[in-house]
C-alpha positions in Angstrom: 295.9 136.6 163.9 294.4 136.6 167.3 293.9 135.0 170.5 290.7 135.5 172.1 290.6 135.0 176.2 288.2 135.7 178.1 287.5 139.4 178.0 290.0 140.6 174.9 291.9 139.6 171.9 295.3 139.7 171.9 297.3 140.3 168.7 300.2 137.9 167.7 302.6 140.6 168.1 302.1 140.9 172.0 302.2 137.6 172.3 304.7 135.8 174.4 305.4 132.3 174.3 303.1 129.2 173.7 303.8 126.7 175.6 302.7 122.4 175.6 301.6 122.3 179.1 301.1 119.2 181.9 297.4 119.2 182.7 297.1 119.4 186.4 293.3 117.5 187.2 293.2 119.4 190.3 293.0 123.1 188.2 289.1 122.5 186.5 286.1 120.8 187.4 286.1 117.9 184.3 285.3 115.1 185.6 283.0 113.7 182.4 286.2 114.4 180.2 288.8 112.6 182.4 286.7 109.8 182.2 286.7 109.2 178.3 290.0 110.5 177.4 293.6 111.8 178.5 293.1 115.4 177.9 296.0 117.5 176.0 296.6 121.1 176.4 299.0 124.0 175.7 299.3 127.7 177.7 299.5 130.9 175.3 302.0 133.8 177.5 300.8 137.5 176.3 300.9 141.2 177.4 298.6 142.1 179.2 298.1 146.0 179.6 297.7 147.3 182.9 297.0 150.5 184.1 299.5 153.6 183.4 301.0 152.0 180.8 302.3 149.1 183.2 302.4 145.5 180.7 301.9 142.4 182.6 302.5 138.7 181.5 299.2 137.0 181.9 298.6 133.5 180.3 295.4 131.5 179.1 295.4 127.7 179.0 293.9 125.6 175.8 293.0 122.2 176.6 291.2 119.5 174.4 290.9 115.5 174.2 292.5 115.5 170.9 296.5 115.8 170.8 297.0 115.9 166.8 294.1 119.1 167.6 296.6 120.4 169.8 300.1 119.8 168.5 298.3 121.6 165.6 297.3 124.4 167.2 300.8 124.7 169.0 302.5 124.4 165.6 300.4 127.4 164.0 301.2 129.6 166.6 304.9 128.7 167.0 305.3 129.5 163.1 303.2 132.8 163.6 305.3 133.9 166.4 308.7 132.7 164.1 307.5 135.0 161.4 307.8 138.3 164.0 311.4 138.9 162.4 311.7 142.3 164.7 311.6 140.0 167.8 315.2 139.7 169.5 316.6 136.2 170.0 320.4 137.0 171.3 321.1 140.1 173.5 324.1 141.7 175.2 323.2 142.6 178.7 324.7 145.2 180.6 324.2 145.1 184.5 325.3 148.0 187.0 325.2 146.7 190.2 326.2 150.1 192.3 323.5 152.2 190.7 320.2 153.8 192.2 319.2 151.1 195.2 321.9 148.4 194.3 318.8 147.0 193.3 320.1 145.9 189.2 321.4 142.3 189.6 318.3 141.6 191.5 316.2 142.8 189.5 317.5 141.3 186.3 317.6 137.8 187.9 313.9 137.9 189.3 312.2 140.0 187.2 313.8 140.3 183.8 315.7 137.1 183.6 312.7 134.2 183.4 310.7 136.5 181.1 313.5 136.2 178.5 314.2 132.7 178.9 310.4 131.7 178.5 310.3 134.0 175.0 313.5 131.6 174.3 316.1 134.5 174.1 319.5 133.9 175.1 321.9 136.5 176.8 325.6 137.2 177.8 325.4 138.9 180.8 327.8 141.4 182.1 328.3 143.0 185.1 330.5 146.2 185.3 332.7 146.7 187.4 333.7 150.4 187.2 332.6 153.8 185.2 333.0 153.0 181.5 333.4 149.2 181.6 329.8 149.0 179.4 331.6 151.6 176.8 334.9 150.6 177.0 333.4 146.6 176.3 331.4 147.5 173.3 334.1 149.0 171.6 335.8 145.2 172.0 332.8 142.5 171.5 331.6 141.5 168.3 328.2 143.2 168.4 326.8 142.4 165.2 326.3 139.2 166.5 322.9 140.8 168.6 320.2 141.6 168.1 320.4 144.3 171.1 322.0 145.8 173.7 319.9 145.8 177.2 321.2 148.2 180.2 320.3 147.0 183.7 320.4 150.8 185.3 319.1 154.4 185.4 320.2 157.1 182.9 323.7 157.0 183.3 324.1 153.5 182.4 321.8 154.2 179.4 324.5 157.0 178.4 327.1 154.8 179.1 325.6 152.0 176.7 324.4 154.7 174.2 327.9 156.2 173.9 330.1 152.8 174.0 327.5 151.8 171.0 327.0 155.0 168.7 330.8 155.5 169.4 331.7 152.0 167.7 329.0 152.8 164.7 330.8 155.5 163.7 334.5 154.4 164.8 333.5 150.9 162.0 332.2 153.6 159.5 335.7 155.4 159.6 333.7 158.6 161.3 335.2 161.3 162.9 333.2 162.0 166.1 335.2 165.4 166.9 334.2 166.9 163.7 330.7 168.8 164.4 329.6 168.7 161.0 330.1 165.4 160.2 327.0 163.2 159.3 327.2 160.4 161.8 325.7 156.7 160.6 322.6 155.8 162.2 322.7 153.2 164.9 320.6 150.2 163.6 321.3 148.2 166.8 318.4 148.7 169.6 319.0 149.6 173.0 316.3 148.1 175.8 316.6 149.8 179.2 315.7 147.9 182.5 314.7 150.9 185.2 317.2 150.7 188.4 318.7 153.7 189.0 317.9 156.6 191.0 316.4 158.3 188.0 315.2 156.7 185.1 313.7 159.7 182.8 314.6 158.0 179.9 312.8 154.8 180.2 309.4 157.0 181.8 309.9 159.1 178.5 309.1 156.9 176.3 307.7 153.9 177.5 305.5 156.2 179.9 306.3 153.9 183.2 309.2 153.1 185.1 309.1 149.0 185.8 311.3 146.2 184.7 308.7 144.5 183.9 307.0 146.2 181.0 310.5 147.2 179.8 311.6 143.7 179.4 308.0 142.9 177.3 308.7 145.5 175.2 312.1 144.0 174.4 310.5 140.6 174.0 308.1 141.9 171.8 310.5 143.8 169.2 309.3 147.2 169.9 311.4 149.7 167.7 311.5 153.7 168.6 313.7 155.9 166.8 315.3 158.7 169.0 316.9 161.7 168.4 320.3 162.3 169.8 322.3 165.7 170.0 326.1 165.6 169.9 327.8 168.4 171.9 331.5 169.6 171.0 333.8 172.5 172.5 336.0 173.8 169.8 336.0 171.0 167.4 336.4 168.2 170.7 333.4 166.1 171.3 332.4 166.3 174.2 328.9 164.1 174.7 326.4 162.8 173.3 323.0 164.3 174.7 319.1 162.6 174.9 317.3 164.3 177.6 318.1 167.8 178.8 321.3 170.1 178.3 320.7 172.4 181.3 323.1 175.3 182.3 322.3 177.5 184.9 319.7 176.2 187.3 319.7 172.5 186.2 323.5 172.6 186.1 324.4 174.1 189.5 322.0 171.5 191.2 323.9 168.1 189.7 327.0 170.4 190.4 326.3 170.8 194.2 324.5 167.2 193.9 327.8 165.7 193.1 329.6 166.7 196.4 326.5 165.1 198.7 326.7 161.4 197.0 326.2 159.7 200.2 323.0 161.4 201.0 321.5 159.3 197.7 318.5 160.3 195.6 317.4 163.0 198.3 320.3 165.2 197.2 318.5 166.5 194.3 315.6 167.6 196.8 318.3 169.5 198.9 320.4 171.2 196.1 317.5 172.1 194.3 315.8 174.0 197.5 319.7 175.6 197.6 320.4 176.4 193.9 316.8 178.5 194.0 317.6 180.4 197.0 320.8 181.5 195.6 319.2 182.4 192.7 322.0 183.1 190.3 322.0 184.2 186.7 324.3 183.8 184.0 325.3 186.5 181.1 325.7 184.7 177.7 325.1 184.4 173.8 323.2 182.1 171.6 323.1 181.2 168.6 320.3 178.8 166.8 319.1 177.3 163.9 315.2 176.8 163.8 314.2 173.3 162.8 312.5 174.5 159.6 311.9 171.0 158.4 310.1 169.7 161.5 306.1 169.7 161.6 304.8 171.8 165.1 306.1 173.9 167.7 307.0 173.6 171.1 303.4 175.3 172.3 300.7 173.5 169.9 300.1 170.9 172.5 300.7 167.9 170.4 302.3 165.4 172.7 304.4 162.5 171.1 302.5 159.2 171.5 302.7 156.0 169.8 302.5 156.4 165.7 303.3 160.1 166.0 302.8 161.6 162.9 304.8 164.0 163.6 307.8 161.9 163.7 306.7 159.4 160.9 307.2 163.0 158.7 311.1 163.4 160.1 311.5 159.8 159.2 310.1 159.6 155.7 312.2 162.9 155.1 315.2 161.2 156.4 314.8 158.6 154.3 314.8 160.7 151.1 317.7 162.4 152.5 319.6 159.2 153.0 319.0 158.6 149.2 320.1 161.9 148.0 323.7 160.7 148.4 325.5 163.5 146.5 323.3 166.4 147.8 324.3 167.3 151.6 322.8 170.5 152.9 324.8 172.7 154.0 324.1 174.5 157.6 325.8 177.9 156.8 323.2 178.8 154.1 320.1 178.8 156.8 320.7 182.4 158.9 321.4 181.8 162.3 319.6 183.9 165.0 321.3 185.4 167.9 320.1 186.0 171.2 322.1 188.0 174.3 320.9 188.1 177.9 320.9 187.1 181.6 319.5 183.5 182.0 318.9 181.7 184.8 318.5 178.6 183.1 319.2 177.8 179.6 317.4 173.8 178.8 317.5 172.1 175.6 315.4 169.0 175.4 315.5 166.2 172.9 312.2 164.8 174.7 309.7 166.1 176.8 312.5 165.2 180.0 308.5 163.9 182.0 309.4 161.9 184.9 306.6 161.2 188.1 307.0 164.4 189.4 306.6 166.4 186.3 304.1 164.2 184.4 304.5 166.4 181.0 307.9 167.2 181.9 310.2 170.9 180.4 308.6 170.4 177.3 305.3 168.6 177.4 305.3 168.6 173.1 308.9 167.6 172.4 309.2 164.8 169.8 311.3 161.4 170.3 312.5 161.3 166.6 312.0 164.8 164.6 314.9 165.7 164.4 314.9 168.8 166.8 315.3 170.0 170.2 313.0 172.2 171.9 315.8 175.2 173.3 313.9 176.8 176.4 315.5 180.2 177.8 314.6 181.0 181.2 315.7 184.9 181.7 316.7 187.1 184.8 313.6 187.4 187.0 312.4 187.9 190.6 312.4 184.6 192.9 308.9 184.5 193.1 308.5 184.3 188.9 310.7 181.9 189.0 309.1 180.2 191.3 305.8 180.1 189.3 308.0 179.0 185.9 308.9 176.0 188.2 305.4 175.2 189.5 304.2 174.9 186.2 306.1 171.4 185.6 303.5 169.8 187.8 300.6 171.2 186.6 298.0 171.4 183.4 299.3 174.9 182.8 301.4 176.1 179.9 304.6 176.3 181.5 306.1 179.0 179.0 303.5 181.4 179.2 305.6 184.1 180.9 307.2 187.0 179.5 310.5 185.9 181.1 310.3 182.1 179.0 310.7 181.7 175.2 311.0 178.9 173.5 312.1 177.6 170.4 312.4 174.4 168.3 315.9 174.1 166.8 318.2 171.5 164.7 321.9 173.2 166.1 322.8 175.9 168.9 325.7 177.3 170.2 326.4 179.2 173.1 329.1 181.0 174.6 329.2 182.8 177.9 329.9 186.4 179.0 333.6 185.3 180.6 334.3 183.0 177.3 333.3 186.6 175.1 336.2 188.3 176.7 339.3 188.2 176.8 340.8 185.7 179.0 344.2 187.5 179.1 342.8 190.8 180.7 343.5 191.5 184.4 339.8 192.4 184.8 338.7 188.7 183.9 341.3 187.0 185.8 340.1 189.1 189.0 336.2 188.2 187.8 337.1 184.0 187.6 338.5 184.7 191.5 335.9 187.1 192.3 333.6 183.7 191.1 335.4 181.5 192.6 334.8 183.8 196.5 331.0 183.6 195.1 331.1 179.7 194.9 333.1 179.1 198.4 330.6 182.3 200.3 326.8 181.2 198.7 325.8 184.3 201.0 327.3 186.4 198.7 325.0 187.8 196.9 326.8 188.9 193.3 326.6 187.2 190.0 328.9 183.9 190.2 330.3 184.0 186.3 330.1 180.6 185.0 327.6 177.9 185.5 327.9 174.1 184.4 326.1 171.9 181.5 324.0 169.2 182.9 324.6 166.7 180.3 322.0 164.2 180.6 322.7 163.9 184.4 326.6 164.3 184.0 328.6 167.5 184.4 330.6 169.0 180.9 333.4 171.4 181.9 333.3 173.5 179.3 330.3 176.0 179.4 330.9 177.2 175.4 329.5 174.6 173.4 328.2 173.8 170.1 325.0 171.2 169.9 323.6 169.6 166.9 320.8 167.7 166.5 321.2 164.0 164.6 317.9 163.3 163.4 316.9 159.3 164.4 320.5 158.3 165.3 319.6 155.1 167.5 316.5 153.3 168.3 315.1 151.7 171.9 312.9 148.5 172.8 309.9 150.9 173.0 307.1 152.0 171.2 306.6 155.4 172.6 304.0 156.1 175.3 300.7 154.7 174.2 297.5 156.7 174.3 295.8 155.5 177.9 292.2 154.3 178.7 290.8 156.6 180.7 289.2 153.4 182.8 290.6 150.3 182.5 287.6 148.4 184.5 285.3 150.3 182.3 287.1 149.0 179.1 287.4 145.4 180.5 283.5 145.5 181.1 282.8 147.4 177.7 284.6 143.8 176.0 282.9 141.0 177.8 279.5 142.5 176.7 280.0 143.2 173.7 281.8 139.2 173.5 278.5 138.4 175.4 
C-alpha cells in the first residue's frame, strides 16, 4: 500500500489527502497529449520527513488521458485512507492567545488550520479567555463526541488540557482524585499539542521538534503515544497532576523568582537561573521511594526512548494483563520502601527525559514515555563549582550523573518531606527558623540556609513542599509517535533511493 514519487515510497498511513485536481496546461511540457485527449488527473498530499524530525506536506500529481483510469485510482485510495480507523475526523481545539509570543491564534489559522481542513477534519474552536477556561470547559462539553482534544500553546496549556481531561475521566468513572491510592481510569481520548508558548518541552519530548507543522501531521495521521503521568497529593489533597519534571530546590527557586519578572518574558528563566546558582542554597529533607521493580532498564544503561520502544511495549503488555486481573490489585505496602536523608540542592523527578534545544538529551537522557516509572534524580550539597559541572553536563555527550554528589533512581511512588515539615511546627525554635527564612528570602546576600524551597510542577509552583507522588502507568495518550530514530544524512538517503529506483 504505497505510493511511489519520485525518489521514495510513501506508506498509506502518512498519507494526507488525495485530491481530483484541475490540470493547469501551463505546469508540463505535453503538448502530443493535449492534442488527442482532455487529460484527467488527481494530487496525492503526504508527509514528507525533513530533517530533525521536522514533517512537511509535499504532494505529487497523477495525470492520465483516461478519467474511468483515474476516478479509479482516486476511489482506491480514498477507501484505503477510510480504512485508517485511528485517523481523527472531529476535534476540540483549544487556543491560548496570551501564551509564549501571542503567536497561537496565528498560528492555528495559517499553519494548522488548512492542513486539517484538506485531511477533511472538522473542529470547534475555542479561544480561552482566562487561566482554567480549557479545564473548567471540558468538565462541561460532551467530549465523547471527539476524537481529540488539540491545545494551541506551550506546557502550561497542555497541563491545563491534560488536567480539565483526566479530571472528567475519572469524575465520569465515580473516582476520587484526592485519594492517592486510588487506581485512576486511563484516558482513551488523545491529546495533540500545537508548539506556541515560551517553552514547549512536552511537544520536543516526544515528537523530537518543536513546529506546528509536524505536530498538526501527526494528528492528521492518528499517531497514538501512551504517556505516563504522576499524580502529586499533600495529605490526602490532590494537588497536580505531573508529566515532565517535579523539581524542588534549584528548579523550584528559579520558576519561583521567574514568576515575579513576567514582563521580562522567556529571558527570565536565563536571569533567575544565573541568580538561583549564585545563591546556591540547599535544602534538608527525607525521601521515601519505591523502585520500579517491574520496569525493564535503569536510568544509566543509555537506552533512549524512540519510536517502538520496547521498553515501553513491555509496561504496556503488563498493563494489560493487570487490567484483566480485576480482582487482584497489588498492594503498595508489601514492597519495602527505602529511605534517604540529606542536604539537596535539587531534588528532580522526571516522567520523560524533560530534552528541550538547549539540553538535547535533557535530566534524564534514558527516561521512558510510557513504563510506568519516573527516574528520581538527587542532587546533594556540593561546592559551586561541582555543581556547576552537574549542570554542564545537560548539554553535553557526558553522563550527567557520574558524580559522587548525583544518584539516581527509577521509581513507581516517592514521598518527601522536609526538615521544617519533620519538626514540630508548634515549637518556638521553628517559628523563629520560618522568620529567620523568610529574612534569607527578602536579604539573598545572606548567606545561611533559607528552609523551604518550592515544587516546580511542570512549570507551575505547588505550595506545599511535603508531597506524595505516584506514578500512573500509561494514563493518557498524545498525537505522537515518540521521537523517531534520525538519518544521519538526509541528502545522502535521498540519493541512496533514486539509485537504487534507477
Amino acid at each position: 500500500s504505497c505510493v511511489h514519487t519520485e525518489n521514495c515510497f510513501v506508506p498509506i498511513s502518512e498519507i494526507i489527502a488525495v485530491e481530483e485536481t484541475e490540470f493547469n496546461k501551463k505546469q508540463r511540457n505535453i503538448g502530443r497529449w493535449q492534442k488527442m485527449a482532455k487529460l484527467h488527473a488527481f494530487t496525492v498530499y503526504y508527509v514528507k520527513k525533513a530533517w530533525n524530525h521536522r514533517w512537511r506536506c509535499s504532494d505529487v500529481t497523477f495525470w492520465c488521458v483516461d478519467e474511468h483510469l483515474c476516478n479509479q485510482w482516486i476511489q482506491a485510495l480514498k477507501e484505503l485512507l477510510e480504512m485508517q480507523r485511528s485517523r481523527p475526523k472531529h476535534l476540540l481545539v483549544y487556543i491560548n492567545p496570551y501564551g509564549g509570543k501571542r503567536q497561537g491564534k496565528r498560528i492555528y489559522e495559517q499553519k494548522v488550520a488548512p492542513l486539517f481542513s484538506l485531511a477533511s477534519i472538522s473542529t470547534d474552536v475555542v479561544i480561552t479567555e482566562h487561566a482554567n477556561h480549557a479545564k473548567d470547559n471540558l468538565f462541561e462539553v460532551n467530549i465523547y463526541k471527539y476524537d481529540g482534544v488539540v491545545c494551541v500553546g506551550g506546557d502550561g496549556m497542555f497541563s491545563e488540557v491534560m488536567h480539565g481531561l483526566i479530571g472528567r475521566m475519572q469524575k465520569d468513572s465515580g473516582i476520587d482524585q484526592n485519594n492517592p491510592k486510588a487506581s485512576l481510569v486511563q484516558c482513551n481520548i488523545r491529546i495533540g499539542i500545537i508548539p506556541a508558548g515560551s517553552t514547549d518541552c512536552i511537544c520536543y519530548s516526544t515528537v523530537g521538534i518543536s513546529d506546528p507543522v509536524t505536530s498538526a501531521l501527526h494528528i492528521i495521521v492518528g499517531d497514538c503515544q501512551p504517556l505516563d503521568v504522576s499524580s502529586v497529593h499533600h495529605n490526602n489533597t490532590f494537588l497536580k497532576y505531573s508529566v515532565s519534571l517535579l523539581g524542588y530546590g534549584f528548579y523550584g527557586d528559579i520558576l519561583k523568582d521567574s514568576e515575579k519578572k513576567r514582563w521580562m518574558g522567556p529571558m527570565r528563566y536565563d536571569y533567575s537561573g544565573f541568580k538561583t546558582f549564585l545563591s546556591h542554597h540547599y535544602y534538608e529533607g527525607t525521601i521515601a521511594y519505591q523502585p520500579a521493580k517491574q520496569t525493564h532498564g535503569s536510568p544509566r544503561d543509555k537506552e533512549s526512548c524512540r519510536t517502538g520502544c520496547c521498553i515501553c511495549k513491555k509496561s504496556e503488555k503488563q498493563l494489560a494483563e493487570k487490567n484483566q486481573e480485576h480482582g487482584l490489585k497489588h498492594e503498595e505496602g508489601e514492597e519495602e520502601w527505602k529511605v534517604i536523608k540529606g542536604k539537596f540542592l535539587a531534588i528532580n523527578a522526571v516522567n520523560m527525559s524533560c530534552a528541550c534545544p538547549r539540553s538535547p538529551k535533557g535530566l534524564s537522557p534514558a527516561a521512558h514515555l510510557a513504563d510506568g516509572s519516573a527516574d528520581l534524580i538527587l542532587v546533594r550539597k556540593c561546592s559551586r563549582f561541582d555543581f556547576l559541572r552537574y549542570l554542564v553536563r545537560h548539554t553535553n555527550q557526558d553522563d550527567q550523573f557520574d558524580f559522587p554528589f548525583v544518584d539516581v533512581y527509577r521509581v513507581k511512588c516517592f514521598q518527601f518531606t522536609s526538615k521544617l515539615s519533620e519538626d514540630n511546627e508548634s515549637n518556638v525554635m521553628d517559628i523563629g527558623k520560618k522568620r529567620f527564612g523568610q529574612f534569607c528570602r527578602d536579604h539573598p546576600a545572606c548567606c545561611c540556609n533559607i528552609v523551604n524551597s518550592t515544587w516546580n510542577c511542570d512549570g507551575e509552583t505547588l505550595d506545599s513542599s511535603a508531597i506524595e507522588v505516584r506514578v500512573h502507568c500509561q494514563l493518557m495518550k498524545l498525537f505522537a509517535r515518540g521521537i523517531e530514530e534520525n538519518c544521519k544524512d538526509e541528502a545522502a538517503c535521498s540519493q541512496s533511493s533514486t539509485e537504487q529506483l534507477l
